[in-house]
N, C-alpha and C positions, 0 to 999 in steps of 0.2 A: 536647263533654261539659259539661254542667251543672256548676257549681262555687257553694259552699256555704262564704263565708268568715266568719272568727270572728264572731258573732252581736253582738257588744256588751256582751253580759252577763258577768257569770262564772256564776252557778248555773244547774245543767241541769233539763229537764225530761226525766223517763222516761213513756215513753208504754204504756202496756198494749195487746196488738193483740187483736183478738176478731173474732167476727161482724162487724162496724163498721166495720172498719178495717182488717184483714190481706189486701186484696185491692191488688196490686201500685200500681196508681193511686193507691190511699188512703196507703199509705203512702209514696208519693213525695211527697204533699200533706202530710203530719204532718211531712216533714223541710221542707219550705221553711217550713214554719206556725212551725215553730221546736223539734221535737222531737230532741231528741240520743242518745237511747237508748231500746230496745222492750223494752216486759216480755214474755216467751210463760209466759201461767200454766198449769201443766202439770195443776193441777185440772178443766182443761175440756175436752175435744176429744181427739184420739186421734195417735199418732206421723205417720200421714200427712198431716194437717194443718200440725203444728208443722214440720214438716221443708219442704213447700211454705214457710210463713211465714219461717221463717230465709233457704230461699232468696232469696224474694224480698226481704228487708232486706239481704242480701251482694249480692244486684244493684242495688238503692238505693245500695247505697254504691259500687258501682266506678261508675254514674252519675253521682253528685257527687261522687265523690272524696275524699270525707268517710268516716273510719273510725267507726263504727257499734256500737255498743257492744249483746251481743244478752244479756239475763238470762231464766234460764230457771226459775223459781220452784215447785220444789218442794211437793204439797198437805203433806203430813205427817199422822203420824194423826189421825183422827176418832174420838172417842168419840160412843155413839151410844145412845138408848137403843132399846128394841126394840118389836114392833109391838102395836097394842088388836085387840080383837074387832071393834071396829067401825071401824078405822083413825082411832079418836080418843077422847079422855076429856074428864072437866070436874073439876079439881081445886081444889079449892072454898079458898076463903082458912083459915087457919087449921088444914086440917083434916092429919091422918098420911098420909102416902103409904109406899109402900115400893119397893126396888128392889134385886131380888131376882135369884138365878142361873135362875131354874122361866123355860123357852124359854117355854112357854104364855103367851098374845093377853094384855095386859094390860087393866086396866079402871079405873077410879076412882079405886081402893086402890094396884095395885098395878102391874108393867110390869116384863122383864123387861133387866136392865144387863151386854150382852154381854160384858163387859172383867172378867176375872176378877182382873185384876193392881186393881182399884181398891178390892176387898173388904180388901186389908190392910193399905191405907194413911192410910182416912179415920177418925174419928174423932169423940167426939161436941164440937159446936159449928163443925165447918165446914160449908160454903158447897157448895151445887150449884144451878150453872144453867145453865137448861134452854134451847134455843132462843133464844139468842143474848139472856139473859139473860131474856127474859120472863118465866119461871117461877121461883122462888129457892126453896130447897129448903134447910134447916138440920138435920144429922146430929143425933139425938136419943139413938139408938143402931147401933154398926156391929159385927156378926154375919162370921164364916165366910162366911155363904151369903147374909145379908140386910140392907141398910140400912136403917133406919125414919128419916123424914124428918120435920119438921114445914113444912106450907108457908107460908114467909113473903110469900110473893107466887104467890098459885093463878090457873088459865086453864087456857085450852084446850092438850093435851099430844096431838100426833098420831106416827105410825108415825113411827120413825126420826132423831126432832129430835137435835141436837148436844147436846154435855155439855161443861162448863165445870167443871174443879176450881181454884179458884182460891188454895187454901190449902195443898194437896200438893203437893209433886211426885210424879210420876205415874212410876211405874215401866212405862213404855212407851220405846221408839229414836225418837228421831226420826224414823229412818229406815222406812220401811213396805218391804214388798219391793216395792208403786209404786213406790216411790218413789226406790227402788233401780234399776230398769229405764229411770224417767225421768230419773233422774242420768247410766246409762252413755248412754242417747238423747243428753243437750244434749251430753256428751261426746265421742262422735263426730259429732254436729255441730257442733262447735266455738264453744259457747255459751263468752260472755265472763266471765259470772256466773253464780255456782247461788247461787239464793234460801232457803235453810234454813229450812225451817218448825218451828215446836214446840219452840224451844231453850228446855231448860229449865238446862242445864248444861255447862262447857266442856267435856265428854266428847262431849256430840252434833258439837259442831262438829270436835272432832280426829278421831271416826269420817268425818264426812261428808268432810275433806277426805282421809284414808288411801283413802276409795275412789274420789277423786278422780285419784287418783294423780298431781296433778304439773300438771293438766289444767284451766284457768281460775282465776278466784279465787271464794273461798265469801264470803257477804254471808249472814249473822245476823241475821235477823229476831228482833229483840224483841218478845216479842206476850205471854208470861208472867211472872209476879210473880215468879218462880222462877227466872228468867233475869237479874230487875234487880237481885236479891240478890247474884250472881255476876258483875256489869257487866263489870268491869276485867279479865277471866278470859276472858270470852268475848270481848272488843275484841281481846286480845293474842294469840288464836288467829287470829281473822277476818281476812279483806282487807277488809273493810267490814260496816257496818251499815246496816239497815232500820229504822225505829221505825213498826211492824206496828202501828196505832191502834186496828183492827178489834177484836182479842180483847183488847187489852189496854181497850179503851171498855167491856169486857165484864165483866172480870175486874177489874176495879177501880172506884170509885168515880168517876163522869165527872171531875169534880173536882180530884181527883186525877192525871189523864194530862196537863193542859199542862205542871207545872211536872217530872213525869217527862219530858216530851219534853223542855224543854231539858237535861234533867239529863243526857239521852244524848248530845243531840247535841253538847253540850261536851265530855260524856268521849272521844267519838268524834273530834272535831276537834283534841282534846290529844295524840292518839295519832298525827295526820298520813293517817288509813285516811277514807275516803270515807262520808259517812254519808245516808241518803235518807227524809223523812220523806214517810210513806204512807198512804191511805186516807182516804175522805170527803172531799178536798182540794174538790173542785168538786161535791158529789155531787147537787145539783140540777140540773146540766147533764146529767144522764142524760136527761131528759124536757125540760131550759129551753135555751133558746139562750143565756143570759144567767145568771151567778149571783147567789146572796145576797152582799149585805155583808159576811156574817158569813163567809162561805167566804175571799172576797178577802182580808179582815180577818187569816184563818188562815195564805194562804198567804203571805202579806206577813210575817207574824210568823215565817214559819219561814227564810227568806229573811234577816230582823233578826239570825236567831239563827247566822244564820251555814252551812246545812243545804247540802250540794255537792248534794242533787237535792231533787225535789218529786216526787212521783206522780201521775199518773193512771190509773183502776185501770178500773171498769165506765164510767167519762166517754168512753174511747174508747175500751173493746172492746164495747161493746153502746150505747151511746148514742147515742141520736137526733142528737147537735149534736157529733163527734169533731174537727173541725176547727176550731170555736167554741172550744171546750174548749183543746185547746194554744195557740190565739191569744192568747183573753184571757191564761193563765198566765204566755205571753209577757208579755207586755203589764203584768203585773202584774210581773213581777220587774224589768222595765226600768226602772218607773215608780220602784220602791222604791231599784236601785242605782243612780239619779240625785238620790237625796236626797242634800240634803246631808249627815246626818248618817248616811246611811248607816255610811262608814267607822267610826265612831267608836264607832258600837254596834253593828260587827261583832266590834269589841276589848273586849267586856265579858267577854267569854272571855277568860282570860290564857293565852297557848300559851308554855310556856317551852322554846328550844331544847336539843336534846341536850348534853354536853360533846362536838361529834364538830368536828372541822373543815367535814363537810358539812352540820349544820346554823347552825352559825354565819356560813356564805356562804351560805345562804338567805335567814337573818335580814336579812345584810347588804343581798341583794337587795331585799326590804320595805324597809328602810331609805334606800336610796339613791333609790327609787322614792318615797317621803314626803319626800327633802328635795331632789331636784333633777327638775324636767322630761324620763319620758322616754314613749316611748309603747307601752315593753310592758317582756316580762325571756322571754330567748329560752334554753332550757333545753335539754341536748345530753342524750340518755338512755339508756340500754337496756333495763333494769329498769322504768325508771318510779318508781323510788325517791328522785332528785333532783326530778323533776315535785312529789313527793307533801311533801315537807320545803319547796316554793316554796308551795307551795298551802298550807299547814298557817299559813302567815304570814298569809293573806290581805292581796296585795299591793294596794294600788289600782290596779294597772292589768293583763292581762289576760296572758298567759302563751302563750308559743307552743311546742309542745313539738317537736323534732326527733328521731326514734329512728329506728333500722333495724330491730325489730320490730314487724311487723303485729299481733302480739298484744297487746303494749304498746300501742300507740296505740287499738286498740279498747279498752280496759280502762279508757285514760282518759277515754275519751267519758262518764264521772261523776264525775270530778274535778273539784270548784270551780276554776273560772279557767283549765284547760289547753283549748290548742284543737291536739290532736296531728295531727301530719300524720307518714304515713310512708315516708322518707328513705335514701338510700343513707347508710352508713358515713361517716366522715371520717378523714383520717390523719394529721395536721395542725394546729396553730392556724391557720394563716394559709388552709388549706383551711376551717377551721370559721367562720372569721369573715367569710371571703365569702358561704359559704354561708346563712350564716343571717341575711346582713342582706338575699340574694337573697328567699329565702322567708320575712322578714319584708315585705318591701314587695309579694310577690304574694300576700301571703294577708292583706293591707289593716294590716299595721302600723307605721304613719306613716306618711311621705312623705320626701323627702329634706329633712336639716337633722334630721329626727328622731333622736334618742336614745335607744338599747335597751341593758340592760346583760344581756350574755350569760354563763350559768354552766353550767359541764364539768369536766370531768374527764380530767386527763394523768397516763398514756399511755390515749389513745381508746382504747376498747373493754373497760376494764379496771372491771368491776364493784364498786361502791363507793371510785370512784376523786375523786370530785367534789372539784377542789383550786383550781381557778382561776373569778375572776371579771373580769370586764372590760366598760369601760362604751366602744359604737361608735355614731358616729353616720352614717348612711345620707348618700350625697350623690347627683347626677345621677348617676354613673356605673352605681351600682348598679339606680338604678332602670330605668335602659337595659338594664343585662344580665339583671335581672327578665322582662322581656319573653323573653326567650331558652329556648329547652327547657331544661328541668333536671331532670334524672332525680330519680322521688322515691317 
């Protein structure tokens, strides 16, 4: 069997599978390239696809051994407007448009806006646009039946372009009845994540997880203005965050979305929940074997900012160079967390711990790790909720996670710094600290004379029990018995 041990890094890369790339080879190539978690975007392609694709990433991973983290991303609705006479118009600068409930081919003037719920929300002096911003459209006056628009930015308007409300919230669910059916799909096929599209409020995300029933964790896509007004609302619902760039590059002023981005992904790292910044990451690697500066420049900075994953979205599910693409990203975060200053402006986020005892022997862990020599911090779990209070410190040195849950361990495949492997039970200290200094040194951390300080929880198995810490140091013996089968 192929074996796949801790990478070096702590921040993951999520790989998107597509046309490109979801063909059993490719994706055995994306895990050695350096890919630790697959997106399947559920906007594309049909249940028999997805369902082959999963497959084949649950047999990637009994291949290397490596638990695999599968997100299965939700489209969510589309507003849309509706069709021309001639399947296209020319809406001149300056001039009234309107957008009206009349089904009839629209033209010039006018076009019909299938979404009746947007006639009584909007209002005169907001914002509509069109086709992923092209078009800008400003309410002049908003009617029952009719919106008159002034265009502040006119073009070509064809059959069916997107709609952008950037100033309401939009009385629409999150949830589509798609998108209902592609929820219970990753569901029963035991997707690790659901990607929530369209949150505009913590209600979407307490729906999505009720019909989740119990079943993965949900990741909050930030992509509306209307969602960052509610940030701290929707974190404490979530098991994680997305910072969604796409609609939000749309709905906001360019400008404006870097210093949003760190805003989130601070709030997201102060909360100890796993957060993933997405979209255009590489996005000339669709077509280059090589990226811009500016892209590197980007993903380095999110990487600075401290971000547990990076995305790759259309770079490797339709892109020419898919394996270019997770290399360099590789390659680029390596480069970054061997700065030296790495560390130091991963801390410009201040994370202050709980009053709990279990985040205080977290802390402690970071701490012990900054003032003595060791070469990881070995973490006992079941939950994955001790993993996530070590990670939230951001330790400098790499975290090895031990759980008897398969679920748990794939979950962490996007948590900064865990590299989960999944393990029989322990019933014991003196059983725990064998063991974990066994599968620290097969899964490459240290060597013997090395120093790992290990944190758990007595009585094992006892959920939110984390009470003890303890700093061991690996010798020849162990690494002898390293070599030995050991159930896991």
């Amino acid at each position: 069997m192929a074996k796949l041990d801790h990478r070096g890094r702590r921040v993951k890369i999520l790989a998107t599978l597509g046309p490109a790339s979801r063909e059993p080879e490719m994706i055995a190539r994306l895990l050695q390239e350096g890919a630790d978690a697959f997106r399947v975007n559920m906007s594309h392609g049909d249940h028999e696809t997805h369902a082959a694709t999963i497959a084949a990433i649950r047999a990637a991973e009994k291949e290397f051994g490596r638990p695999i983290a599968v997100l299965c991303d939700l489209q969510g609705p589309k507003l849309r407007v509706g069709t021309f006479k001639d399947g296209r118009a020319v809406i001149r600068h300056g001039s009234h448009f309107t957008l009206d409930r009349n089904p009839e081919p629209g033209d010039e003037t006018r076009v019909c806006l299938p979404h009746h719920e947007l006639f009584g929300v909007l209002h005169k002096g907001q914002r509509l646009l069109i086709d992923d911003g092209k078009l800008r459209l400003k309410v002049i006056r908003a009617e029952p039946d009719a919106i008159l628009c002034s265009a502040e930015v006119g073009g070509v308007i064809s059959d069916r372009k997107g709609v952008n409300v950037p100033d309401a919230v939009v009385p629409v669910p999150a949830l589509t009845e798609k998108d209902r059916r592609d929820l219970s799909f990753a569901v029963e096929h035991g997707a690790d994540w659901i990607g929530l599209s369209f949150v505009q409020r913590p209600e979407d995300v307490a729906e999505a997880r009720r019909l989740m029933g119990g079943y993965g964790a949900l990741m909050a896509k930030i992509e509306k203005p209307s969602a960052v007004d509610r940030l701290e609302e929707i974190i404490e619902l979530a098991d994680g965050i997305m910072v969604a760039r796409g609609d939000l590059g749309v709905e906001l002023n360019p400008e404006e979305v870097p210093p949003l981005q760190k805003r989130i992904v601070a709030a997201t790292r102060r909360s100890g929940k796993p957060v993933v910044v997405a979209t255009q990451m590489l996005e000339s690697m669709i077509e280059s074997p090589a990226p811009t500066r500016a892209e590197v420049s980007d993903v380095a900075n999110a990487i600075y900012d401290g971000a547990d994953a990076v995305m790759l979205s259309a770079e490797t599910a339709s892109g020419a160079w898919p394996i270019e693409a997770v290399t360099i990203m590789h390659r680029i975060a390596a480069q970054v967390e061997n700065d030296p200053g790495f560390q130091a402006r991963l801390h410009f986020t201040e994370v202050r711990p709980d009053a709990t005892t279990a985040d205080a022997l977290a802390e402690a862990c970071a701490q012990i790790a900054q003032t003595v020599t060791v070469a990881g911090i070995i973490v006992f779990t079941g939950s994955g909720s001790t993993a996530r209070r070590v990670s939230r410190e951001r330790p400098p040195v790499p975290m090895l996670v031990l759980t008897p849950s398969q679920r748990t361990a794939r979950r962490l495949a996007l948590l900064w710094g865990a590299h989960a492997v999944h393990s029989k039970d322990i019933g014991s200290f003196e059983e725990m600290i064998a063991k974990g200094k066994r599968m620290a040194l097969r899964h490459g951390f240290g060597g013997a004379g090395s120093r790992l300080v290990a944190l758990a929880g007595v009585p094992f198995g006892t959920p939110g029990s984390t009470n003890l810490l303890h700093v061991v140091t690996l010798s020849g013996n162990e690494l002898k018995r390293s070599g030995d089968k050991d159930a896991s």
